[in-house]
C-alpha positions in Angstrom: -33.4 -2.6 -71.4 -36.4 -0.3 -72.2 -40.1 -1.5 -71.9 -42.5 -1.3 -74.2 -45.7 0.2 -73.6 -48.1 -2.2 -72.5 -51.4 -2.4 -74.7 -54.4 -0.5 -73.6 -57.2 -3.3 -71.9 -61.2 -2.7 -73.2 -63.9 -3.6 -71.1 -64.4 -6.0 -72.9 -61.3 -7.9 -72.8 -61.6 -11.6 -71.3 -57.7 -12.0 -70.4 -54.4 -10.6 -70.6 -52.0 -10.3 -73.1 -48.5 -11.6 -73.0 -46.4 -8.4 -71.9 -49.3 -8.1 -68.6 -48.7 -11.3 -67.8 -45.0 -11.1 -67.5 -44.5 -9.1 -65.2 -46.8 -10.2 -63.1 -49.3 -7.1 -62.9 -51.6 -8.3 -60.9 -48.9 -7.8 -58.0 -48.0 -4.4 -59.3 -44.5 -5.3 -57.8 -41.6 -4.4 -60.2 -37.8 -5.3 -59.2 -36.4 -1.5 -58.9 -40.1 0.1 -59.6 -42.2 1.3 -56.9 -44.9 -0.9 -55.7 -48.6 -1.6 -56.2 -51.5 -1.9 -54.2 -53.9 0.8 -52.6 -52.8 4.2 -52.7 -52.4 6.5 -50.3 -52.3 10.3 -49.4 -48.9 10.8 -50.8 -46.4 12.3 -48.7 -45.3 16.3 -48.6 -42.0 16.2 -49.5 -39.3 13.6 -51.9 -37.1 11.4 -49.9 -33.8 13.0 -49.1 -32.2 9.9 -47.3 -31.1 6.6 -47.9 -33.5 5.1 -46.0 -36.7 7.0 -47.7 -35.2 5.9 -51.1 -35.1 2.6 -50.0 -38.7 2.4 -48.8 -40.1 3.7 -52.3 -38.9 0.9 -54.2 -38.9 -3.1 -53.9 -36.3 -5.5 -54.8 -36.8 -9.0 -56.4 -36.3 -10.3 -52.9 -39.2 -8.4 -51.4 -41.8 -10.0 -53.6 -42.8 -12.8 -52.0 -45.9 -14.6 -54.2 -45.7 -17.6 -55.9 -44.3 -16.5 -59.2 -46.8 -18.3 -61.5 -50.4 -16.2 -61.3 -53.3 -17.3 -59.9 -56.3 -17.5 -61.4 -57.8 -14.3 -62.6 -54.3 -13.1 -62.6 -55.7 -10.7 -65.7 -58.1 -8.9 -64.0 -61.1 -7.7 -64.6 -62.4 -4.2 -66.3 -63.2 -1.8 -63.3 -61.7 -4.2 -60.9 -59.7 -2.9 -57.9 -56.5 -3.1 -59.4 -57.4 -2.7 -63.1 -56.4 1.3 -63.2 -52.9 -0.1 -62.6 -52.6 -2.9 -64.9 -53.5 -0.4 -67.9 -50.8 2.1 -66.7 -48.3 2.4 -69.5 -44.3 2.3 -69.0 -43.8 5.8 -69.6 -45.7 7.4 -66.6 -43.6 5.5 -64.3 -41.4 7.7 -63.3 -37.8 6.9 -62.3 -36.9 5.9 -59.4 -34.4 8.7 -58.7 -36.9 11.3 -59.2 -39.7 9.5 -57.6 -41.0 11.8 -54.7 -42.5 8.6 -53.0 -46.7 9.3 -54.0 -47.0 5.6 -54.2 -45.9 4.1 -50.3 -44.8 0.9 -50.0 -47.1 -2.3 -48.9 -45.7 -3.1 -45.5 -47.2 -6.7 -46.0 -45.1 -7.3 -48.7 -41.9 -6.4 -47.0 -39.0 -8.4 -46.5 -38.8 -8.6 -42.3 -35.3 -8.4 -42.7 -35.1 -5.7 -45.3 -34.2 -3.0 -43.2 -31.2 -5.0 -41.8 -29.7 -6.2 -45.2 -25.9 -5.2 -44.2 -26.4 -4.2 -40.6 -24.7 -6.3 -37.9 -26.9 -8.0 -35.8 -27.6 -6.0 -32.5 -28.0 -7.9 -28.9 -31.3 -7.9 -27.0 -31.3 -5.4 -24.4 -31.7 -7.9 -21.5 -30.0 -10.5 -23.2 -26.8 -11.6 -20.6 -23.5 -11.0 -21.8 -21.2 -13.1 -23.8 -18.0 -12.5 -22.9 -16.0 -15.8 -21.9 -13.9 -14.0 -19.3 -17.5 -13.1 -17.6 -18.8 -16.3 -18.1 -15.8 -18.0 -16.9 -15.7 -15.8 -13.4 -19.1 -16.4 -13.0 -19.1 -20.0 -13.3 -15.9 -20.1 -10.9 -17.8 -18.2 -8.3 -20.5 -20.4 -8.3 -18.1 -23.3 -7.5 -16.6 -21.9 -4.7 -19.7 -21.2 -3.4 -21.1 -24.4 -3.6 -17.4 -25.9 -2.1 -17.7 -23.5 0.7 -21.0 -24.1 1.5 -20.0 -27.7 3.0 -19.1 -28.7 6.1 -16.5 -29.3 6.1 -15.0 -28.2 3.5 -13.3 -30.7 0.9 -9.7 -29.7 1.0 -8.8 -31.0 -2.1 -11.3 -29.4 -3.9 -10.4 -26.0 -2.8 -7.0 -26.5 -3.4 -7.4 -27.4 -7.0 -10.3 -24.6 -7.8 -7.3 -22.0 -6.1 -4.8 -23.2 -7.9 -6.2 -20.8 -11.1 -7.2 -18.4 -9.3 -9.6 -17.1 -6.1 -12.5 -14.9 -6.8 -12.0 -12.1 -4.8 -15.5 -12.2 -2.8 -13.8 -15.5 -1.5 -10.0 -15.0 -1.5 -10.2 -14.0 2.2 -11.5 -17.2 3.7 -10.1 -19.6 1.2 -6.6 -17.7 2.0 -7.7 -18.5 6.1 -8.3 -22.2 5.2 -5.5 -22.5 2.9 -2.7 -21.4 5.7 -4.4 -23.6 8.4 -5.8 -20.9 10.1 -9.1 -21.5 9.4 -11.0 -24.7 10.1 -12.5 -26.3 7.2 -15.6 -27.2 9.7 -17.3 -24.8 12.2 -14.7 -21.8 12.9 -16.6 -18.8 14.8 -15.4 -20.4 17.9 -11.5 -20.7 16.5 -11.1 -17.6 15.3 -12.1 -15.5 18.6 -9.9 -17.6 20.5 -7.0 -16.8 17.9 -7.9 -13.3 17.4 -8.0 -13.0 21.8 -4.8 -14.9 22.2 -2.9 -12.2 20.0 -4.4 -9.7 21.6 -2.7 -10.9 24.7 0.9 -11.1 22.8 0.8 -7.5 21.9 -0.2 -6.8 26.0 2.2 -9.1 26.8 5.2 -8.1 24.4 4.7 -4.8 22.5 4.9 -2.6 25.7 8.6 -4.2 26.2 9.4 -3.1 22.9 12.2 -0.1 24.7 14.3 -2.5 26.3 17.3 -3.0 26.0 17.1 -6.8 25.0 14.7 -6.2 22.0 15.3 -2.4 21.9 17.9 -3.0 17.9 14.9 -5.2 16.9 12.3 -2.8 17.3 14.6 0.1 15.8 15.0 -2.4 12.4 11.4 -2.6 12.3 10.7 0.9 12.7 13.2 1.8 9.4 12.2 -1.1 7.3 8.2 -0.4 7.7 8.0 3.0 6.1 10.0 1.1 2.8 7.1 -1.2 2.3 5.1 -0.7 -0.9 6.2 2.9 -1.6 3.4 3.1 -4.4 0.6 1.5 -2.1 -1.1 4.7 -0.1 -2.5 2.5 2.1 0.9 1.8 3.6 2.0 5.7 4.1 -0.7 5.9 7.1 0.8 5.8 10.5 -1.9 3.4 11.7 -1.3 0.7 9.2 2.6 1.0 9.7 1.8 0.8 13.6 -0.3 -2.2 12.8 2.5 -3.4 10.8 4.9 -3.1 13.3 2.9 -5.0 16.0 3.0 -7.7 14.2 6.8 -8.0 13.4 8.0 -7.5 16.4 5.4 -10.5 18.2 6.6 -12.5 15.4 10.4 -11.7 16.0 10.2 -12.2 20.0 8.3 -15.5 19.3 10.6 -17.2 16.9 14.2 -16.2 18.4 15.9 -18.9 16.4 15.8 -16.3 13.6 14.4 -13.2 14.9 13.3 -10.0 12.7 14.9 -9.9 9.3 14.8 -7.6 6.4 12.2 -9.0 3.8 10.3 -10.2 6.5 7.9 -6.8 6.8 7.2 -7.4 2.6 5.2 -11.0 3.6 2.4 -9.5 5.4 1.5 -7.0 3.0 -0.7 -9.3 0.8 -2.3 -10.7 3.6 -3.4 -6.9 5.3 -4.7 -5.7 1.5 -6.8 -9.2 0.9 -8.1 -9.4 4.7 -8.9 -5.1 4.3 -10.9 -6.2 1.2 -13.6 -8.1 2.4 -14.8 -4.4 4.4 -14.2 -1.7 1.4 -15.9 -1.9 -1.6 -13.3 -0.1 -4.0 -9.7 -2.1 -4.7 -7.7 -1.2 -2.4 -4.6 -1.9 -4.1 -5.3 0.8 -6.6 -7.3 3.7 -4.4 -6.7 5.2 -1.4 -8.5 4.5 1.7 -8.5 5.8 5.0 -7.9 2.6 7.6 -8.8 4.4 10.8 -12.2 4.8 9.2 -12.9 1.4 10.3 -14.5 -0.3 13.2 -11.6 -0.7 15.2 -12.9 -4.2 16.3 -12.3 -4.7 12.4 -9.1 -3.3 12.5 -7.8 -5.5 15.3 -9.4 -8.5 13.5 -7.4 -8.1 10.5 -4.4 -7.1 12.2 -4.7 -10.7 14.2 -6.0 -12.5 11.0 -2.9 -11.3 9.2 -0.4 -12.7 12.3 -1.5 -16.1 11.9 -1.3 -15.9 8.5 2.1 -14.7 7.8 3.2 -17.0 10.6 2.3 -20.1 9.1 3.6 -18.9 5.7 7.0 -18.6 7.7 7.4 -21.7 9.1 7.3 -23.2 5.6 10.5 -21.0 5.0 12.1 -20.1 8.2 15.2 -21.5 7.2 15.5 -18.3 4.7 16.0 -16.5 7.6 18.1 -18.1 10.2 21.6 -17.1 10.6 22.8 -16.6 6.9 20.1 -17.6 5.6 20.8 -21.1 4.5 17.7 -21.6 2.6 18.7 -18.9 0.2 21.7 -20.1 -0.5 20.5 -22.9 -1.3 17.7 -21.9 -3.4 19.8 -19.6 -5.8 22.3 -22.9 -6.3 18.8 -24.6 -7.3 18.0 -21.8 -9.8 21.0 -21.4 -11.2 21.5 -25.4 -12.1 17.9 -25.7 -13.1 18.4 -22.9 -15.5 21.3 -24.4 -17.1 18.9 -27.3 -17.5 16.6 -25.9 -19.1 17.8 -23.2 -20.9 21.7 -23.3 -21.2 22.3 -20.4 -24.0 19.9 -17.9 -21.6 22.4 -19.4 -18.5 25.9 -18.6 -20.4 24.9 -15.6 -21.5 24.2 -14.3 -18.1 27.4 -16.1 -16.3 29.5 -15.0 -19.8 28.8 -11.4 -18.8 30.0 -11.9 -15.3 26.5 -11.5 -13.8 26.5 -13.5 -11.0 22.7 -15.4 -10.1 23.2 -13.7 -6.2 22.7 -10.3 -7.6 19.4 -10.5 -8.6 18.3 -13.5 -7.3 18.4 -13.1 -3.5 15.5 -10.5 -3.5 13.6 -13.1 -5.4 13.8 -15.4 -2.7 14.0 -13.3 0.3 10.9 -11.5 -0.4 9.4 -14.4 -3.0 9.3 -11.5 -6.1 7.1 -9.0 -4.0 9.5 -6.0 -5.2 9.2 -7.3 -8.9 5.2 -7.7 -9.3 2.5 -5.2 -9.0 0.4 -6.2 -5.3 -2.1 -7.1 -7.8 -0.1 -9.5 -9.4 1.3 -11.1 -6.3 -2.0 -11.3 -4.4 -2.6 -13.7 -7.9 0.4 -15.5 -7.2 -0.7 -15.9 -3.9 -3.5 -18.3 -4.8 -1.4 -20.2 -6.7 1.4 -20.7 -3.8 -1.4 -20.9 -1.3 -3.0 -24.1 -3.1 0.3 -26.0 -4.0 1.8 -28.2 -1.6 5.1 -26.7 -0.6 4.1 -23.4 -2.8 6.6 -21.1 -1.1 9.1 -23.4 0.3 9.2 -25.7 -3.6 7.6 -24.8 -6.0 8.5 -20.7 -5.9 12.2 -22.4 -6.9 10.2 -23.0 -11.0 8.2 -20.1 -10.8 11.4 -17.9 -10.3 13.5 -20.0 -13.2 10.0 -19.7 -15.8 10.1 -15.6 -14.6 13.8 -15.7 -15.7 12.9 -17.6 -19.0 10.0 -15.0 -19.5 12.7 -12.1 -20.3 14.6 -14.2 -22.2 14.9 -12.0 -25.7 14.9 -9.2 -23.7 18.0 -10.4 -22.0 19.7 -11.5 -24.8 19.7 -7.8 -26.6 21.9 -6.8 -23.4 25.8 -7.1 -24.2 27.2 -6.3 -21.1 27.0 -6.5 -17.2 25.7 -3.4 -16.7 22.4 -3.9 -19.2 22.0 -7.2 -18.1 22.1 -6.8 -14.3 20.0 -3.5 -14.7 17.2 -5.2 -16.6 17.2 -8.1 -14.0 16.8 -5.5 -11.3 13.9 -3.7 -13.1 11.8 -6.0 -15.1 8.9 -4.4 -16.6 5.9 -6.1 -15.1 3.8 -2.7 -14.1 1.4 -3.8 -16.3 1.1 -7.4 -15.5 -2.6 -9.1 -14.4 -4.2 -12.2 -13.7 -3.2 -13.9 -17.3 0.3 -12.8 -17.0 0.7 -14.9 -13.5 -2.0 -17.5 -14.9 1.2 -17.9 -17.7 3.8 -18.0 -15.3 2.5 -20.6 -13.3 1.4 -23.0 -16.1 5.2 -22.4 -17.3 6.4 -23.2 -13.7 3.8 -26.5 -13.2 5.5 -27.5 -16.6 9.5 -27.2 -15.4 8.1 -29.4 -12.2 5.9 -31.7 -13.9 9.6 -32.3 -16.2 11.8 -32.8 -12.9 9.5 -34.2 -10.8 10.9 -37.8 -11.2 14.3 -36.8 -11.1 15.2 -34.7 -8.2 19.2 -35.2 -7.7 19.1 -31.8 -10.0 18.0 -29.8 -6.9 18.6 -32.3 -4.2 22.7 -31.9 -5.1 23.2 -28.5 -4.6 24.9 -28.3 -1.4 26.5 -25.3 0.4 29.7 -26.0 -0.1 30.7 -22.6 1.1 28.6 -19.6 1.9 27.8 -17.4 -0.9 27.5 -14.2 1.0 
């Protein structure tokens, strides 16, 4: 609504009228006029942007006196803001032609003016938010604490693994975990370890052409190159030499089963986590030249990864003994647990004539290294690492959740050939920490249901061989 033009003030005037008193002249502050107070030099050009239009007016919000007058709120004649209390309405002119002579009063700004709209911007030093960062951070800082006694609480680390090692820590932990590693003082341990492989590979690899162990060795030598196809690290002669040192020792010291394919998958994780703790890149994604290496540091993780692998084994030799019993049994298990748990997913697969041997058996003989990204398995790892019985037990529920996981996919295949091809090829390229984190909560959840009733595993007896 249009203003009328305020009446002219004499000097002799002894207050203000009604229409001065208002609008509260003696601020000079009009919602959507420009503001009072002490002119300035006005400025050489009109505002061509947002932000200069913005600054020539003031909002109700920006006034920020008390909204009844003080005293003297009239003025005085020839006072310092009289001139502006006798301006009339119509030389104001509008604010989208005002060209800014009369600046704003920066004390009478609104601090957060400027920001009306705007999302609210971080400090620069301020530490990040993110939960995921927060949550490795405070993980680290418990396994540094755990490892920093002597000795080291077992339990302790076994629970803080079972979610997942940090990898600054995952090689020792890993080292402690197997048994290889005292939880107490270990400097002394680990040379003697490290010295008395040395002497195996003296000792055995230079037999490695005859005749007795000469079809072991030529096994070794095909299956090695296979490993890990999309892993560089793996193509170098060196690392399959290393690799092949350590199957054959393990072969001509456990004779009850000897070298078997499946076997030369197992110490991968061990050689990428134990490589770790020297190159600062992943290693599992870039390439990296191993002989660049100390070779004192190559022979230490080529011994470090021995022991490793051969204490994972004894958990599970019986998978490789003379038909391989503990396969056999484990697919029985998988098969009745399934049909427990899920019987629709279990006769759709056996109603398509898909038999749990075809795809299973790579599960168990190489404990679902072939269908995980190294990544994901070295995650696994943890997991199996920290729970008693990981690889020998509890692989059995994380194999049956894994199955479960593909479960609509599965059920969209109408025929052998679909559903055997999708088993064989899951698509899991993608898969990271939360994907195995999801897998293994699933798996904890099918043992946590059977863990008081057993006789679902504990009958499945070979009856007669499945191979």
């Amino acid at each position: 609504m249009p203003l009328l033009p305020a009446a002219p003030m004499t000097s002799g005037s002894t207050g203000s009228t009604t229409s001065s008193t208002f609008w509260r002249e003696v601020s000079g502050a009009r919602p959507g006029r420009v503001s009072g107070g002490s002119v300035q030099a006005p400025r050489s050009a009109a505002a061509h942007t947002f932000h200069d239009f913005q600054a020539s007016v003031s909002d109700a919000w920006d006034i920020e006196e008390p909204l009844t007058p003080g005293p003297g709120a009239g003025g005085q004649a020839g006072g310092p803001q009289g001139p502006l209390q006798q301006q009339s309405a119509q030389s104001i002119t509008p604010v989208h032609t005002q060209n800014a002579s009369y600046p704003v009063q920066a004390s009478r700004r609104s601090p957060n003016r400027q920001n009306v709209g705007s999302r609210p911007q971080a400090a620069p030093n301020q530490p990040s938010s993110d939960p995921d960062t927060e949550k490795e951070r405070n993980k680290c800082t418990k396994f540094e604490n755990l490892l920093s006694q002597s000795p080291v609480n077992m339990h302790q680390l076994e629970k803080f693994s079972w979610s997942g090692i940090p990898g600054k820590f995952r090689s020792r932990v890993w080292k402690i975990l197997c048994g290889y590693l005292p939880a107490g003082k270990s400097d002394e341990v680990l040379k003697r370890k490290r010295d008395e492989y040395n002497g195996y590979v003296n000792q055995y690899f230079n037999n490695k052409e005859e005749d007795i162990h000469k079809d072991t060795f030529r096994q070794i030598a095909i299956d090695v190159p296979r490993m890990s196809p999309l892993v560089g690290l793996f193509q170098q002669r060196c690392v399959q030499e290393m690799v092949e040192r350590i199957l054959y020792i393990w072969a001509i010291r456990h004779p009850a089963s000897g070298y078997v394919q499946g076997i030369n998958d197992l110490v991968t994780p061990f050689l990428m986590v134990f490589l770790q703790d020297f190159v600062e890149k992943d290693v599992t994604r870039n390439s990296f030249t191993f002989e660049d290496l100390d070779e004192v540091v190559r022979n230490n993780i080529e011994a470090d990864s021995f022991w490793c692998m051969t204490k994972v084994l004894d958990g599970i030799q019986d998978n490789y003994t003379f038909a391989q019993p503990g396969i056999q049994v484990k697919i029985r298990q998988l098969e009745e647990l399934l049909k427990r748990v899920d019987l629709k997913l279990h006769n759709h697969i056996v109603g398509h004539d898909v038999q749990y041997l075809q795809f299973s058996f790579r599960w168990m003989n190489n404990l679902l290294l072939r269908e995980l990204p190294l990544k994901a398995t070295i995650r696994l790892w943890d997991t199996y690492l920290a729970e008693p019985d990981g690889f020998s037990k509890f692989h059995l529920y994380v194999c049956a959740a894994f199955l479960s996981r593909w479960k609509s996919e599965l059920e969209q295949k109408k025929d052998f050939q679909g559903i055997l091809l999708f088993i064989q090829n899951v698509p899991t390229a993608k898969w990271h920490d939360k994907d195995i984190s999801l897998l293994v909560a699933e798996a904890y959840k099918l043992k946590y249901m059977f863990a008081d009733a057993p006789s679902h595993l504990t009958e499945c007896r070979i009856n007669k061989p499945l191979l």
